[in-house]
Each structure stands twice: as C-alpha cells, then as structure tokens.
N, C-alpha and C positions, 0 to 999 in steps of 0.2 A: 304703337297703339293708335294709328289712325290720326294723329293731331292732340288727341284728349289727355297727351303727355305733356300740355301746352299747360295745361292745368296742373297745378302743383295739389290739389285739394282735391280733384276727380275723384282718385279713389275712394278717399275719406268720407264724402260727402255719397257716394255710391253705398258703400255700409254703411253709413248710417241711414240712410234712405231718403236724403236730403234733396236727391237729384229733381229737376224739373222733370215733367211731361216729354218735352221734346228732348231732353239730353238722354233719358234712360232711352225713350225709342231709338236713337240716332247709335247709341249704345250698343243696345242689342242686337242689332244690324251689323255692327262690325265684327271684323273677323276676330278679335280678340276676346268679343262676350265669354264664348264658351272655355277657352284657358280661364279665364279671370274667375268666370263662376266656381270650374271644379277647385280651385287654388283655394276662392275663398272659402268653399264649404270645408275643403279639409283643413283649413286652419283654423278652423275652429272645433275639430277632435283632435289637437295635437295634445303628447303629453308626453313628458321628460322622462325618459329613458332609464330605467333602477338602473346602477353604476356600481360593480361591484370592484371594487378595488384591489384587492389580493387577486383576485381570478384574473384582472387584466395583466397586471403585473408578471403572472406566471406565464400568461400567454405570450407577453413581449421578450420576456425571457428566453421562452421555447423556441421562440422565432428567432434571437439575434443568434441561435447557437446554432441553427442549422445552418447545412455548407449550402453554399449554389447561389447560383442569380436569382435576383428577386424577377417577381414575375409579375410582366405585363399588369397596368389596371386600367380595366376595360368602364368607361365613365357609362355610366345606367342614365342619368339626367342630364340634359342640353343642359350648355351654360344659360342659354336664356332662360330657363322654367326659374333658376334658381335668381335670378334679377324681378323675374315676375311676382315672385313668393317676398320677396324683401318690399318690393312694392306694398303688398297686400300687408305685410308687417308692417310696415310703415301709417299706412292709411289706417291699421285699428290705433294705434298710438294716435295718432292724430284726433282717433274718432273720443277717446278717451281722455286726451289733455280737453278737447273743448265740451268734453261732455262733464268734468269732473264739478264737484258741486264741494264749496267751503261750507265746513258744517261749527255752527258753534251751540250748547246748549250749559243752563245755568243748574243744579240741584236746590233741595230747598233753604231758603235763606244764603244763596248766593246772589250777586252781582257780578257782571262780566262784560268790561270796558274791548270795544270790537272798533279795530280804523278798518275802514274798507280800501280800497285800492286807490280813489281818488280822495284819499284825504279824508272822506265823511267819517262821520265819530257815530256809533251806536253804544248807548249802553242799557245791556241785558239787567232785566227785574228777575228774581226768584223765579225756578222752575219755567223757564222759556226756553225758546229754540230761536235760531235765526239759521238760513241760509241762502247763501247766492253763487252766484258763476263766477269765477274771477278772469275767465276767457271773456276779451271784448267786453271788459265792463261798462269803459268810458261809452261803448256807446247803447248798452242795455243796461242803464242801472236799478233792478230790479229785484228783488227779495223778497223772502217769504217768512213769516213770523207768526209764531205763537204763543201765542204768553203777554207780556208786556215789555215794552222798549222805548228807549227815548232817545230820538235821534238832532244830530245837529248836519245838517246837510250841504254840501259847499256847490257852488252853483256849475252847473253846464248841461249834460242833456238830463229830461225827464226821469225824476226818481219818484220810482214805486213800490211800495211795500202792499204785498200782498197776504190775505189772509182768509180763513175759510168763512169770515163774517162779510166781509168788504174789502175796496182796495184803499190806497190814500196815492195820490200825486201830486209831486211838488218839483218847483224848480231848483230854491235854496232857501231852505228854513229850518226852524228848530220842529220839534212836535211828539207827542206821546201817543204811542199806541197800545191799546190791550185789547185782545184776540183771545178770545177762551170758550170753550162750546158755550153757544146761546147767550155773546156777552161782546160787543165791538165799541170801544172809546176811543176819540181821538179828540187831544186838545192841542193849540196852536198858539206854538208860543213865539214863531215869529216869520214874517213871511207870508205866505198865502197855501194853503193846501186844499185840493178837491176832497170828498170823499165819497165813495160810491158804496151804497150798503148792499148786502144780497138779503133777501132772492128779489125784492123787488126793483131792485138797480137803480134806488132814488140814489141822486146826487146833491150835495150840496158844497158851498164853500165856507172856510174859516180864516178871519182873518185874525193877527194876534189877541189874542184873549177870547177866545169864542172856541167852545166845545162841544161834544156832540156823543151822545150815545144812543144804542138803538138796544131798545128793550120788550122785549114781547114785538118784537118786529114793529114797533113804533120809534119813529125819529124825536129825539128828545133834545134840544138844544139850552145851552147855559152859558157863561160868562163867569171867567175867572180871573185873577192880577199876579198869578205866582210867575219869578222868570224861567225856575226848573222846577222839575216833579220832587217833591218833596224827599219821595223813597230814596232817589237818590245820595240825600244827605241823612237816614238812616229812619225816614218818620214817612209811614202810609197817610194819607191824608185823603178824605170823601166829600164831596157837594150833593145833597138828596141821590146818595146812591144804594140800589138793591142793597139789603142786608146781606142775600146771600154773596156775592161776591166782594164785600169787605170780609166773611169769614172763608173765603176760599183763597184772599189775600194774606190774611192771617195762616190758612196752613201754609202758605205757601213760603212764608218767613219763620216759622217756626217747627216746620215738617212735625205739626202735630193732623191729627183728625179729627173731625169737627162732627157728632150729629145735630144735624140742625129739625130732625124730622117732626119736631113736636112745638115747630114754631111758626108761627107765621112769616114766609120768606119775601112775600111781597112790603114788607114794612121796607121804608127808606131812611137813611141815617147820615147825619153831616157831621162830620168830626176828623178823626186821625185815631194812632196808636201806632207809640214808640217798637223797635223794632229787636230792645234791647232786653226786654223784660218782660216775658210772656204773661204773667198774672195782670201787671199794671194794664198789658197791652187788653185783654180781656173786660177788666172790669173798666177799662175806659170807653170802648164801645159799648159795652153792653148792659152797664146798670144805666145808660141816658136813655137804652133802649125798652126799659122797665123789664129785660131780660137776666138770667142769673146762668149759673152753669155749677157741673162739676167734674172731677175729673173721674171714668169709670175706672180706668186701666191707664194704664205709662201712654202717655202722650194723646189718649183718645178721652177727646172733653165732648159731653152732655149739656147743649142750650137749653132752658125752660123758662117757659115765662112765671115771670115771678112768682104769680099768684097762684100757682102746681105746686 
C-alpha cells in the first residue's frame, strides 16, 4: 500500500473521513485507491448468508457417499483481495471503538452515581442524560448534559461539560450544572470554572461560592455557602429562582404533570421541598407563593393563584 501501511490508523481514519488534505490527495493517487475504494463500498452491503441446516447436512451427506476423486478447487479471489478486505474490516472496528459514545440517563425521581475514566465522580439529578467518549479521554475530557448534574472533577487536562444552553470548563473542581430548554445554572463549589453562555457567548468566571444563571438570555449572578447540592441528600433547594423551573423540578422528582398555565411564571421563589412527600413538597413551595393547586386526574396537578 505504497508506505500508508506504515500507519496502523490509515485505514480507519480514511472511513471515517478524518484524513488531511494532503494524505487523501497522496491517496488517491496511489495505485491501491481503487482496490480500497471498490472493498470499501462493498462492505458496506454485506449481509449474513440464511444457513439452512438440514439442506447442508444432506448435501454433505450426498457428497461423502459418492465414489471418485474430489475435484480440483479452482480459488476465484487472490489471496491478497482477502488481506485487503480484513484490512477494511479492521479499520470499520476501529472507526467504531473510537467513535462509540458511553450513554447514561436517569427516569423520574431517580439519581445515578457516574465515575468517568479518570477517576472524576458525576452525579446524575432526576430525568437527565449524560454522555462522553471513553476513547482518549485523558486527553479530551469532554461531555454532554442535559438535565442537571453535580460533578467533582480530579485534576489534568481541561474538563468540559457541554450543553445546548452553554459550556462550563474547569481544571479540578466540584460544581453543579442544570441544562433544560431555556434554563442554564452553574454554581461552584470549589475551584475555579469558566462559563460561557449561548447564543451570545458571554463568559464569565466562578470562584467557590459564586453562581450564575441565565434567564431570558440575561446573565444573573448570586452567592451561595452550601458544600454540595442539596438534591443530592434528598431536598431540592432554590435562591430567587423562576417558579417555572422549581415546578419542572418537582415533576421531575415526582413524574407528576404540572399545569402551570393560569399562573404567572415569571414570579421567583427562595426555598426547597423534600423529595419524600409529594403534598408537603407542594404546599411548601406554593402556599409562600400565595399559589394553591389541585389534583385533576392521577398524577396531573392544577396551579392557581389563590385568589381563583
């Protein structure tokens, strides 16, 4: 193959389309392009052969019982096509161990304790996701989250949790993230973390006890003294936060359904509720809020303000 066997990754990095500018051109110019191409296109219409069992059996059968010399087999493929094709197998395995992605997600009112590969500790809040690469972590440690998570981070190259709100990077520190449409918080509990919010890519930094959400696409910052997120030890806890997402907290511990549509959502609310007792957890955020509720149907509760 011209030297490009020098490379144990060529192929791999060729399917997956990784290669530079100048490796494909240098490439395709060798005399191997074209085996390689027709290889790789058919192996990707391969497909496993129905195997009928009785039928062969009879035909092995039929065969040891006849008389005479077996006859000549005349080989149809070079040995080489068949080293070339194990190649091309090899380099999709390859392209699929470093492409494969660890997936973890939580349902409602679970929690779900995640070590990553270097030791770092994640733990999953109610109805999240997390995921990352576990090829080449140590030197990309990077992930993707939705939901809320609290992480403890152990130090070596840059760790970033990504989400559809913002990024956060940090070198080694504790910190809480929640990611949920139209909703990005991050408090810092120890260490230093950036955080960079979308769409308009302000950044800012946190140093322990300093947090930060972004609401209506405004940067909101605050101060807190807690050492871990409360949820973790079984109690949601809020500092002037949206109403709506302490009750979207709440289904998300209780997989009930919430209509909130007859209340004003931009009200803000500083409290907690237990994670153990659906009513308590109810009338503790929402009678401070001069709000009431009922329940329509099995598990789907009606906010109203009071005086409705």
């Amino acid at each position: 193959m011209e030297g490009f066997n020098k490379d144990e990754s060529f192929l791999a990095r060729w399917v997956a389309g990784e290669l530079t500018g100048e490796e494909l051109e240098n490439f395709r110019n060798s005399e191997d392009y074209a085996l390689y191409s027709k290889i790789n296109e058919a192996s990707q219409t391969l497909k496993t052969p129905e195997f009928n069992k009785t039928e062969t059996f009879n035909k092995i059968q039929a065969g040891t019982n006849k008389k005479g010399s077996i006859p000549k087999v005349k080989r149809l493929v070079p040995l080489w096509s068949y080293a070339a094709a194990a190649a091309i197998v090899i380099a999709f395995g390859l392209f699929y161990f470093t492409s494969a992605t660890n997936e973890y997600v939580t349902g409602f009112s679970e929690q779900l304790a995640v070590i990553l590969p270097d030791d770092s500790k994640v733990q999953l809040n109610a109805n999240s996701e997390l995921e990352f690469k576990k090829y080449n972590w140590l030197d990309n440690r990077t992930l993707n989250l939705k939901g809320e998570a609290f992480f403890e981070v152990e130090k070596g190259e840059t760790f970033t949790v990504l989400t559809s709100q913002g990024a956060v990077e940090v070198l080694g520190t504790e910190f809480n993230v929640i990611a949920r449409d139209g909703y990005f918080e991050v408090q810092c509990r120890e260490g230093k973390v950036r955080v960079t919010s979308k769409p308009a890519n302000n950044q800012t930094v946190l140093l322990p006890g300093n947090a930060v959400r972004i609401v209506n696409n405004k940067l909101e910052p605050w101060e807190f003294n807690a050492k871990e997120p409360s949820w973790v030890i079984g109690e949601s806890t809020f500092y002037d936060a949206p109403i709506k997402q302490v009750l979207i907290a709440l289904e998300n511990q209780y997989q009930i359904t919430v209509d909130a549509s007859q209340i004003d959502l931009n009200k803000r609310y500083t409290g907690g509720f237990t994670h153990k007792d659906l009513n308590l957890a109810l009338k503790t955020v929402l009678i401070p809020m001069d709000l009431t509720y009922n329940f329509n149907a099995e598990k789907r509760v009606i906010v109203l303000e009071s005086s409705n």
